[in-house]
DOGUSE-360897 format. One record per residue: residue number from 1; residue in one letter; x, y, z of N, C-alpha, C in turn. Coordinates in steps of 0.001 Angstrom, whole numbers. Each point is the difference from the previous one (the first is absolute). Example, Ala and Ser with C-alpha at 12.3 -4.5 7.8 and 13.67 -1.06 7.14 Angstrom:
BEGIN
   pos   code    n_east   n_north      n_up   ca_east   ca_north     ca_up    c_east   c_north      c_up
     1      A     13190     -5690      7800      -890       1190         0       900      1200         0
     2      S      -350      1050      -720       820       1190        60      -770      1090       730
***
This chain:
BEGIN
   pos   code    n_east   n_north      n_up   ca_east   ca_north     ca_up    c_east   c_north      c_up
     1      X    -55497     19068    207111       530        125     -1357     -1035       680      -885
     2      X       532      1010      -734      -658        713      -539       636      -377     -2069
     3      X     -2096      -722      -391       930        135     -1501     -1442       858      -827
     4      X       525       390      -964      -502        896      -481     -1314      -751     -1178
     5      X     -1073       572      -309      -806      -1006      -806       -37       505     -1189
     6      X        22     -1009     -1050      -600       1504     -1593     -1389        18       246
     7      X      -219      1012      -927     -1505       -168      -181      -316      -720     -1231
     8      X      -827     -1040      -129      -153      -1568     -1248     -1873       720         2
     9      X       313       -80     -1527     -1382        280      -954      -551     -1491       488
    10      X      -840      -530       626      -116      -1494        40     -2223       283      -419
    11      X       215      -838      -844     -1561       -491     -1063      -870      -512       920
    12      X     -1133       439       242      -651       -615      1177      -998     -1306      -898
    13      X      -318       443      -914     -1482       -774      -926      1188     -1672      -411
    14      X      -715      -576      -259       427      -1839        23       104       530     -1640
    15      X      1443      -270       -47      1093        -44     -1414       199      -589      -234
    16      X      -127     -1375      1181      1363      -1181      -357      -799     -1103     -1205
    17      X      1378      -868      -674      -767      -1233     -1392      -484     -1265       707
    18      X     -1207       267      1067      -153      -1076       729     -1294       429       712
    19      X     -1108     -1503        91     -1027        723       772       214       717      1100
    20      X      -999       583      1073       306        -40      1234      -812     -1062       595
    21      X       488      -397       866       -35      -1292      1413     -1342       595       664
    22      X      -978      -611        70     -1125        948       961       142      -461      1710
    23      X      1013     -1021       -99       409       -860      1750       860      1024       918
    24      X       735       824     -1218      1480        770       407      -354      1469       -37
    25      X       225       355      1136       201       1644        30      1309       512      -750
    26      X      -293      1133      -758      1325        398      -622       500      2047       255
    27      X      1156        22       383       245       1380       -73      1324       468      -781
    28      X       455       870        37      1356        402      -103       905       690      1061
    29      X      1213      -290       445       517         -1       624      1548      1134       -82
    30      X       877       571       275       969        298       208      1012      -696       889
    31      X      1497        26      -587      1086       -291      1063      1250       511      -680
    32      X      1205       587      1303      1188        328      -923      1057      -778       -17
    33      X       781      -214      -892       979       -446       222      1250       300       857
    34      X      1206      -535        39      1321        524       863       444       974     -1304
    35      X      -546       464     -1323       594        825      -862      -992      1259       117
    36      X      -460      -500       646     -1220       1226       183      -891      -290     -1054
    37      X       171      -585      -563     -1224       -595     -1564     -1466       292      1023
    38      X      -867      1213      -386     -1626      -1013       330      -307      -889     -1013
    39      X      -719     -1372       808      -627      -1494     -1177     -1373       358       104
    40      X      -531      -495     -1295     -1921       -122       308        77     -1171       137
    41      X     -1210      -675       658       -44      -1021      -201     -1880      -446       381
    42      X      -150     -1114      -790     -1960       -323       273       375      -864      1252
    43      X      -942        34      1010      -349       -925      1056     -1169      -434        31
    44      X       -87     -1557       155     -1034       -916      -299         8      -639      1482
    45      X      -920       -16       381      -189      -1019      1685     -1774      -287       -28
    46      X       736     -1341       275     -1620       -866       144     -1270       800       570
    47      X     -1063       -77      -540     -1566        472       775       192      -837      1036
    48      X      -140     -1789       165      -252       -268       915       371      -659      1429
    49      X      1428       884       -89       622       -320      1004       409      1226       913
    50      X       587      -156      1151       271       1219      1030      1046      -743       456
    51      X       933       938       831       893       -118       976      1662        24      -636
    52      X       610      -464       477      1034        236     -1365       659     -1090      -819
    53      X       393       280      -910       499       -584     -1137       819      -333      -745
    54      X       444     -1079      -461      1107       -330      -760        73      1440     -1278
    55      X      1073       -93      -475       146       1270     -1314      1121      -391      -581
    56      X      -923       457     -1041      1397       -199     -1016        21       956     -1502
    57      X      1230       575       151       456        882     -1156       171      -504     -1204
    58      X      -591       577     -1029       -64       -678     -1362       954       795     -1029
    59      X       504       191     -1218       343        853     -1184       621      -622     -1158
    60      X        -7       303      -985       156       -465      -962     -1135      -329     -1079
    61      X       323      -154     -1529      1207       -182      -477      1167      1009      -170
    62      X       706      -369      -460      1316       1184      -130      -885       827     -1074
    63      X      -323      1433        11      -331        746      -615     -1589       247      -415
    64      X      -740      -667      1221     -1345       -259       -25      -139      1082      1202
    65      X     -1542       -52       362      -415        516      1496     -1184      -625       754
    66      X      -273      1216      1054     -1096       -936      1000     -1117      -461      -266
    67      X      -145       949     -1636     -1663       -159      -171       -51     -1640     -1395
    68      X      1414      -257       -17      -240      -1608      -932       472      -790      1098
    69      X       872     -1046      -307       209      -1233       139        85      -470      1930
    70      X      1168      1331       446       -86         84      1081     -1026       488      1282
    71      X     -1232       590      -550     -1130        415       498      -882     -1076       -81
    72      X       -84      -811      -955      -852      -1440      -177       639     -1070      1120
    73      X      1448      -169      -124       339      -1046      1369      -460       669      1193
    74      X        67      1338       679      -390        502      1151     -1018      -113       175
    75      X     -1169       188      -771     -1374        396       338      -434     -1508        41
    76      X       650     -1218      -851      -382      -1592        70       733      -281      1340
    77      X      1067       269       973       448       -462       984      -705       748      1147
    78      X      -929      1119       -83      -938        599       905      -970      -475       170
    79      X      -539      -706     -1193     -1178      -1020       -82       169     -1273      1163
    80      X      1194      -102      -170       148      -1543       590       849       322      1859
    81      X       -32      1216       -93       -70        250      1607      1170       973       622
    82      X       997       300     -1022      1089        918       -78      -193      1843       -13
    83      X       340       723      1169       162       1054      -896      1283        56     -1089
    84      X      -402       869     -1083      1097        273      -947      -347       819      -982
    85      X      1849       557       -74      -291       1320      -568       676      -447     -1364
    86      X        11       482      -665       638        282     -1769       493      1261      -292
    87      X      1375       313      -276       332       1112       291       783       561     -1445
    88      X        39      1327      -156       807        354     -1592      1535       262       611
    89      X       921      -859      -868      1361        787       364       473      1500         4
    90      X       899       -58       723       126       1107        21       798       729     -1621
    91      X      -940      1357       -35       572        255     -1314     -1335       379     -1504
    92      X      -934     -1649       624      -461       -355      -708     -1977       349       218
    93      X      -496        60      -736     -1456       -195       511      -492      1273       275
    94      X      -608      -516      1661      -739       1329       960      1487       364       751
    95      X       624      -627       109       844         14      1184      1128      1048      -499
    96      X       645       693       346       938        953       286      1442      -365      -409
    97      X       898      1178      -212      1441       -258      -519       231       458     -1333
    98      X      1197       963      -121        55        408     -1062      1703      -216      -161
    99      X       220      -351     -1459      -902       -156     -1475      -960     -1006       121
   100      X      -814       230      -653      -991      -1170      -141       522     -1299      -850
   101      X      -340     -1043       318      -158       -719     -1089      1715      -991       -95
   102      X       558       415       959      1364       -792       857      -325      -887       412
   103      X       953      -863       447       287       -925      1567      1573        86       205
   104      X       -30      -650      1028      1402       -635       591      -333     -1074       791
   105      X       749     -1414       -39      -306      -1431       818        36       777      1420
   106      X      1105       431       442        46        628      1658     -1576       812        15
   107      X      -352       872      -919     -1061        752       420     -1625      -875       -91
   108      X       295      -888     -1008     -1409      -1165       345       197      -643       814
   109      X      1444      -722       633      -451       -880      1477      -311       983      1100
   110      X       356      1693       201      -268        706       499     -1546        -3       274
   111      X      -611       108     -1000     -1234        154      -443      -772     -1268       502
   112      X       259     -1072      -156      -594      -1036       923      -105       392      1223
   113      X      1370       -89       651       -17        325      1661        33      1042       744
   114      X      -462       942     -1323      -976       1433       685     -1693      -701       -77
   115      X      -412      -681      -559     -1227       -633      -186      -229     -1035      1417
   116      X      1560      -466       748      -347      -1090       698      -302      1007      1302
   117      X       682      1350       197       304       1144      1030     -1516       148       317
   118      X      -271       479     -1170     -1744        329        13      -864      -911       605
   119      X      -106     -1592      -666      -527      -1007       609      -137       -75      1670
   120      X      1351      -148       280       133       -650      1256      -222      1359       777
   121      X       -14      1250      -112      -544       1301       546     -1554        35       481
   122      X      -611      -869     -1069     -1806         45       185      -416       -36      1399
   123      X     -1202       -45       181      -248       -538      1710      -854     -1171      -793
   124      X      -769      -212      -740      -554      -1024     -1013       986     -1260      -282
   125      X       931        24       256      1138      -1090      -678       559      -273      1167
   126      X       248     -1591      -154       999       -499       601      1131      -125        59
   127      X       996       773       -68      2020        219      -631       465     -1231        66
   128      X      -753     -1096       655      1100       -962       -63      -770     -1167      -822
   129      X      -355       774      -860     -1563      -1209     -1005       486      1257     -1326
   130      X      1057        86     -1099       176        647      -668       476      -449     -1033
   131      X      -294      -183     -1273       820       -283     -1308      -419       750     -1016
   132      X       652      -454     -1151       485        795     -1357      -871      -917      -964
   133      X       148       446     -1419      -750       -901     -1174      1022      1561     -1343
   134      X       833      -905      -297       664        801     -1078      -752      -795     -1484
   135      X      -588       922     -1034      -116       -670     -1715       963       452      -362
   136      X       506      -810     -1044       894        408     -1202      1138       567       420
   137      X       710      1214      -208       981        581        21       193       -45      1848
   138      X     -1279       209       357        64        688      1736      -266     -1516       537
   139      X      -329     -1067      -378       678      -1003       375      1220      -127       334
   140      X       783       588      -909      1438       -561       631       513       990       910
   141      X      -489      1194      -139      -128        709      1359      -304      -169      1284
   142      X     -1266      -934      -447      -409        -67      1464      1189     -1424       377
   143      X        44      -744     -1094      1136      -1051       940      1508       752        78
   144      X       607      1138      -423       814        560       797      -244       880      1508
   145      X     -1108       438        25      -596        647      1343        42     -1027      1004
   146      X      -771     -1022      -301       205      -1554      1002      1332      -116       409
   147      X      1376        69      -829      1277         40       520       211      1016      1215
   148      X      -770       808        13       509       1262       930     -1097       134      1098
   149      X      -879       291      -103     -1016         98       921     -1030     -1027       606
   150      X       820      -200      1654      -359      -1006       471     -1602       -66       787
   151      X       -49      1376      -438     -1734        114       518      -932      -770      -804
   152      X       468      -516     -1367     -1377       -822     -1020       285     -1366       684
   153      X      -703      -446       371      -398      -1845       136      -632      -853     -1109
   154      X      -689       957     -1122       -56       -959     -1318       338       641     -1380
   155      X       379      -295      -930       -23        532      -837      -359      -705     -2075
   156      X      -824       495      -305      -370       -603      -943       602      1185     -1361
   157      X       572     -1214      -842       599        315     -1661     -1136      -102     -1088
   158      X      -792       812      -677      -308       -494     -1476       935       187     -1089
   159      X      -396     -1030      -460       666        135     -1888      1085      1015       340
   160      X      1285      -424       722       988        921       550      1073       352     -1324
   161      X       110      1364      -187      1234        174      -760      1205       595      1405
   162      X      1222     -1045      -669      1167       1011       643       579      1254      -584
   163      X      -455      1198      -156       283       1364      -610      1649        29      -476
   164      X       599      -474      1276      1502        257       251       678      -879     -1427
   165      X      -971     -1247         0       731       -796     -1169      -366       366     -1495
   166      X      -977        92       -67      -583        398     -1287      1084      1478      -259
   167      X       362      1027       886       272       1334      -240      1366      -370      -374
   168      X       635     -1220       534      1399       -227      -253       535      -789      -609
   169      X      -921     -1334      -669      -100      -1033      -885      -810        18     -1380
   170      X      -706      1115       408      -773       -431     -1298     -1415      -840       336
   171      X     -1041        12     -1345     -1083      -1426       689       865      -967      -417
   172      X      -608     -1082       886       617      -1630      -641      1509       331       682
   173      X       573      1112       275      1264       -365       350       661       294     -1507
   174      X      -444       185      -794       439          9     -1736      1181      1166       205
   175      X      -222      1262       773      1366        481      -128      1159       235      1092
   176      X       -96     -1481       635       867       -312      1650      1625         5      -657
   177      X       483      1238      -899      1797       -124      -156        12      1814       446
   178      X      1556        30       -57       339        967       673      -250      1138     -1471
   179      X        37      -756     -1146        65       1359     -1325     -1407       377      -107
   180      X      -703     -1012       601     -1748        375      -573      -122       674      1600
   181      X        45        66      1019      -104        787       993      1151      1587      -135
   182      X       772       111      -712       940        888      -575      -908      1207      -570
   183      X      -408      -692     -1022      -920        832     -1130     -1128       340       794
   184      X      -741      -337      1017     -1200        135       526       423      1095      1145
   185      X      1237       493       776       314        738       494       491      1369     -1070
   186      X       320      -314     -1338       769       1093      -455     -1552       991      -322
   187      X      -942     -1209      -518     -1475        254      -714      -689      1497      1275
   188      X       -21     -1077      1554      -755        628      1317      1067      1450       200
   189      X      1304       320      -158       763        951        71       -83      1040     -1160
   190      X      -400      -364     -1121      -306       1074      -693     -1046       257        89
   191      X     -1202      -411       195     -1310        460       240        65       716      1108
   192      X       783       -67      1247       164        498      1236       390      1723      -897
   193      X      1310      -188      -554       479       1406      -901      -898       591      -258
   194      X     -1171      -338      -807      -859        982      -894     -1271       334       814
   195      X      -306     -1270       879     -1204       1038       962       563       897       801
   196      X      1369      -267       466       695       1735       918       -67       991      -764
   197      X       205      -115     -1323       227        970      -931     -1333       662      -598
   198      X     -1367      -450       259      -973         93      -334     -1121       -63       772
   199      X       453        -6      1472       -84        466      1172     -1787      -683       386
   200      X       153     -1602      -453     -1188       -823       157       310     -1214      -350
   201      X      -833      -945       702       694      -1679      -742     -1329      -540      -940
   202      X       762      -586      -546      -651       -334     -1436     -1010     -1352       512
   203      X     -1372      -298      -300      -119      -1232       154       407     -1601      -839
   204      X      -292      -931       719       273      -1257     -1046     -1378      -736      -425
   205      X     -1289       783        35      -696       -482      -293     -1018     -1033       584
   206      X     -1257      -579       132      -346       -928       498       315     -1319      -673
   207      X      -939      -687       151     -1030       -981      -844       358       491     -1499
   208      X       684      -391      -828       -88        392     -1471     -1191      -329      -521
   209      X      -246       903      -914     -1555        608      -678        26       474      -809
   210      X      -465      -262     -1529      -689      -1212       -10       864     -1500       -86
   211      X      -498      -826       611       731       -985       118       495      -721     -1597
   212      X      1299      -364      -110       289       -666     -1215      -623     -1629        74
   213      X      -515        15     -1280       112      -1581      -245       822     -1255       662
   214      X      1458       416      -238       698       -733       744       581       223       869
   215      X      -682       430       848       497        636      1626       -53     -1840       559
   216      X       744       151      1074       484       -885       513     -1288      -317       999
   217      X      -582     -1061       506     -1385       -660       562       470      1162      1310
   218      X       827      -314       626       196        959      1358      -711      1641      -256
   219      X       599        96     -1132      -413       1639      -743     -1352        54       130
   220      X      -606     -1183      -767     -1324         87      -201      -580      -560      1076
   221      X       177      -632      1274      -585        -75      1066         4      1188      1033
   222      X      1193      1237      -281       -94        987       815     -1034       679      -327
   223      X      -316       230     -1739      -592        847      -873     -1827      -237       634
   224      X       -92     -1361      -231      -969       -546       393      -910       648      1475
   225      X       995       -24      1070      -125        841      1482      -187      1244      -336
   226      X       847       975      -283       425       1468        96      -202       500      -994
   227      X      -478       -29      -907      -493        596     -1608     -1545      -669      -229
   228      X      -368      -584      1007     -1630         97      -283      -914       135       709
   229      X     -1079       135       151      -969        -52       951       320      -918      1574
   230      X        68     -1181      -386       731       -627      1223       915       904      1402
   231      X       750       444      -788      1400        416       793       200      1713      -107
   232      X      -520       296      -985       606       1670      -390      -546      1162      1213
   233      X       910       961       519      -130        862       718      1063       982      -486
   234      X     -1223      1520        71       660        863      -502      1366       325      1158
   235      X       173       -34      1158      1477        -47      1064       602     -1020      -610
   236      X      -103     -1044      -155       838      -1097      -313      1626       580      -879
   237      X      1200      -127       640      1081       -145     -1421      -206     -1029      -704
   238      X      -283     -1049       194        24      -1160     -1173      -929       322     -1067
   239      X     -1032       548       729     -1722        -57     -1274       438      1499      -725
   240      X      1539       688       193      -519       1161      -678      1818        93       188
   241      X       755      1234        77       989        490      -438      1423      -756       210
   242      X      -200     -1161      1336       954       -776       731       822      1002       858
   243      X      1409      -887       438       914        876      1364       822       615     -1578
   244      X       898      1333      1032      1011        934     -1034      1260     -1344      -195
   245      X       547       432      -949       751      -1146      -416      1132      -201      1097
   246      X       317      1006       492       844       -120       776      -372      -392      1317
   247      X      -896      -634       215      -958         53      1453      1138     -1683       494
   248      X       283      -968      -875       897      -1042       446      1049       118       353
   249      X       998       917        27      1242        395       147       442      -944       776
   250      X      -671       252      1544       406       -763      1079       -30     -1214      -336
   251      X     -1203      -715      -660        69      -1191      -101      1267      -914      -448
   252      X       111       329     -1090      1021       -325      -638      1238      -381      1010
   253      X       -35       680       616      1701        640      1119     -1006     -1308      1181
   254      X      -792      -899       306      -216       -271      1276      -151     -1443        20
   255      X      -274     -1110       601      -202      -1148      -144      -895      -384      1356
   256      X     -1545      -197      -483      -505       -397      1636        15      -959       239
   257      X      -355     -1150      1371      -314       -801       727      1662      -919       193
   258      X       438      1392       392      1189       -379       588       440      -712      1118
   259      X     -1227       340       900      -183       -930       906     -1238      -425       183
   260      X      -377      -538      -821     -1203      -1164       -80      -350     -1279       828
   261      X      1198      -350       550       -31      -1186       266       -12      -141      1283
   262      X       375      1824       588      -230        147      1338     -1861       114       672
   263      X      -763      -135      -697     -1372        571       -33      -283      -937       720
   264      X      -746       403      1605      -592       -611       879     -1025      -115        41
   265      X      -777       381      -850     -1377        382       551      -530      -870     -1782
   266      X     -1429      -357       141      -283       -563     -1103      -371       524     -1725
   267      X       391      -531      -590        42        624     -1475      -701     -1715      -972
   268      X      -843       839      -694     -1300       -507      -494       530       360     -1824
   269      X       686      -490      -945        66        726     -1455      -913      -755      -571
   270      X      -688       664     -1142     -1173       -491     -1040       443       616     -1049
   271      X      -103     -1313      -954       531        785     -1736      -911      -800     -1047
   272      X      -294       578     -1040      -468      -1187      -658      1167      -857     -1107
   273      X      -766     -1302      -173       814       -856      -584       713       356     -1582
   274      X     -1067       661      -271       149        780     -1665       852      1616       126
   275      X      -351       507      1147       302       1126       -15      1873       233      -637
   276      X       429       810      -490      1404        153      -825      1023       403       914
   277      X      -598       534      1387       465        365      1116       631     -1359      1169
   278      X      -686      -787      -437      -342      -1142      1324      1565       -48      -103
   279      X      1009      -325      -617      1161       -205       386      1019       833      1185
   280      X      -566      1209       565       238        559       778       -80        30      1470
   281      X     -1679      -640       -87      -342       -648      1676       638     -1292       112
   282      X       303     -1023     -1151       288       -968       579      1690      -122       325
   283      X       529       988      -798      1478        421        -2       447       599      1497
   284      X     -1697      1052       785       661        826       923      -272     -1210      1158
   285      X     -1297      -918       -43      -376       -879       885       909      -670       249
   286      X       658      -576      -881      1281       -925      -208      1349       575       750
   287      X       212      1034        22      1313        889       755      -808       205      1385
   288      X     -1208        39       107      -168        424      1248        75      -859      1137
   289      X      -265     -1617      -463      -453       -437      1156      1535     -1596      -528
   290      X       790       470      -751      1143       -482       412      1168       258      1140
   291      X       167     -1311       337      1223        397       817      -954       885      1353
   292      X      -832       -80      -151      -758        813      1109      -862      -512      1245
   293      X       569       334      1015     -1040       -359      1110     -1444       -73       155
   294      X      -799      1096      -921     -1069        325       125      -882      -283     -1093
   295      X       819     -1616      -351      -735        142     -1356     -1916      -828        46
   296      X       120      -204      1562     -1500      -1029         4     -1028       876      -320
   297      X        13      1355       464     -1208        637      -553        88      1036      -900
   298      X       486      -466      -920        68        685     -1397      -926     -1036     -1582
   299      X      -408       590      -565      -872       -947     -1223       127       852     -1167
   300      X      -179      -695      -904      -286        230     -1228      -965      -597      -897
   301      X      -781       724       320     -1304       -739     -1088      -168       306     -1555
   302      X       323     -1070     -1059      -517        574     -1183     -1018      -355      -209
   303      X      -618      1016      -580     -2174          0      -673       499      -757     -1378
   304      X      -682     -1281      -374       -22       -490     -1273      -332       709      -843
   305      X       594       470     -1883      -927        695      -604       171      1132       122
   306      X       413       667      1523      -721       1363        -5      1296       929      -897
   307      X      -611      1263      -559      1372        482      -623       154      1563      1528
   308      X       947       843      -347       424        613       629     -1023      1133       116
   309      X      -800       597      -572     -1145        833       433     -1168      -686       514
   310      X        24     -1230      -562      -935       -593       847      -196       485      1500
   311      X       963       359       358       110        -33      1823       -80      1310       408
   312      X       -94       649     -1038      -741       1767        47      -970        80       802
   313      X     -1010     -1108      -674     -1679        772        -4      -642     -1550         9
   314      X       187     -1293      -431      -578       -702        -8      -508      -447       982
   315      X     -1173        79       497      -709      -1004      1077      -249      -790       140
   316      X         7     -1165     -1097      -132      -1368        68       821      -721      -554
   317      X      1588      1179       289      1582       -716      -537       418       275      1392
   318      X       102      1171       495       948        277      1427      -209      -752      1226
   319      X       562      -667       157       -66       -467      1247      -598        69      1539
   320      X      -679       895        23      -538        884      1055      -550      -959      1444
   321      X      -664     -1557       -41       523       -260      1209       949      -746       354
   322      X       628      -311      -664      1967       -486       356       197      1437       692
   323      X      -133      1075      -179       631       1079       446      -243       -12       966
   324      X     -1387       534       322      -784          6       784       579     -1094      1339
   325      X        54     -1163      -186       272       -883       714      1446       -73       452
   326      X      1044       761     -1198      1249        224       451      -143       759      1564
   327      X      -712      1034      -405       155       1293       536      -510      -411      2128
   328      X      -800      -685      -850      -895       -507      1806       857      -970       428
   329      X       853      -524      -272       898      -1160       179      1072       721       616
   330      X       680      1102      -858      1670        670       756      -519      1664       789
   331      X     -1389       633      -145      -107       1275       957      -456      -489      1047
***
């Protein structure tokens, strides 16, 4: 099989909002997708181990990249004996696909299990020692990828948003009727009109800036990450222009973890207790392991306190050996 590669501008000098690991070797990597997408992605594998290795594919948050939140879990799960990579969606980042600055749910679970293709390809890796770690938005990605691809044996959720619900409810669910989903299709259809007509899509912005007074704590906990020193990267959509408005289309039109409850293999969710999100993991945890055979190795851990960026970047909020220990427990 013959697939074709792009050629990816990929940054060699250490960019990312995070030390580097002096335990962990780090490179950058290539892989394509079944869309032909080339992904970048960083690879982190322990100094002091040999032979081969558990791995596991990282990404997220929704509209973040390899060099924040999702490059910090990889390079901390390389530490502790994992190879793993952190990878930019496709579209997005280093990684390839045009228009920029899109998604589609089919083309991010794609994007996982072009990440798992790669894995289990290594001569370094063990294929049958393989899992996922979705943040935020690509959380709930990665627990729709778990529905489909029976090659992961673990899979870990942060601070999970379900995209599909938020794109079709509203937050909070505040606009779950058919007139407030009405108006939100007539809104995504005329914007569709005027970027054909103007032959480019408009963005929706990141992180709003400067932040208002009474921005909502969520507002000001994103602001907090991605508008400051902490979190800001000039690739980032969140820290700078966001996806084109029309980049949800699909969402709207989709509903994931349709079959959730079929998931054989183990699933690990982490949210925090404060976070404005948490109602989502415990909503999807709750559908998943009802009525379900497979519900003994499934968990849900909430972090006391912690709010929803917490689980970005915090090191002495994230959970890291619960994971850790997940991970050595189901690869």
């Amino acid at each position: 099989m013959m697939m074709k590669t792009e050629e990816l501008k990929l940054t060699q000098e250490w960019d990312k909002t995070f030390p580097k690991n002096d335990k962990v070797n780090h490179s950058k990597v290539t892989f394509i997708n079944h869309f032909g997408i080339t992904l970048a992605a960083d690879m982190y594998v322990p100094k002091s181990c040999e032979g081969k290795f558990p791995a596991i594919a990282v990404s997220g948050p929704f509209g973040a990249i390899k060099e924040q939140s999702s490059g910090l879990y990889a390079q901390e799960m390389a530490s502790r004996g994992f190879l793993a990579i952190a990878f930019d969606p496709s579209f997005t980042g280093e990684s390839g696909g045009f228009p920029r600055d899109m998604h589609s749910p089919d083309i991010d679970v794609e994007d996982f299990q072009a990440a798992v293709d790669y894995l289990v390809n290594r001569d370094d890796v063990d294929p049958e020692r393989i899992g996922i770690i979705g943040i935020c938005g690509w959380g709930g990605m990665a627990l729709q990828t778990a529905c489909l691809d029976t090659r992961i044996k673990a899979t870990v959720t942060s601070t999970m948003y379900d995209m599909s619900r938020v794109a079709g409810n509203g937050y909070f669910d505040s606009a779950d009727d058919e007139e407030s989903r009405y108006q939100m299709r007539m809104a995504i259809n005329q914007q569709r009109t005027v970027d054909y007509k103007n032959g480019g899509y408009a963005h929706a912005g990141g992180v709003v800036d400067p932040l208002p007074e009474d921005a909502p704590y969520f507002v000001k906990d994103y602001y907090a990450y991605y508008k400051t020193s902490r979190g800001y990267h000039a690739r980032s959509l969140n820290s700078n222009n966001g996806w084109n408005v029309t980049a949800g289309t699909s969402l709207m039109n989709t509903r994931l973890f349709t079959y959730a409850k079929e998931i054989r293999s183990a699933v690990l969710m982490i949210h925090g207790e404060k976070a404005h999100s948490c109602y989502m993991s415990k909503d999807a945890y709750a559908d998943m392991v009802k009525d379900s055979k497979y519900a003994a190795n499934k968990e849900l851990l909430i972090i006391p306190g912690a709010s929803h960026t917490d689980l970005y970047d915090r090191m002495d909020i994230i959970p890291f050996d619960r994971i850790q220990a997940f991970f050595e427990e189901n690869l």
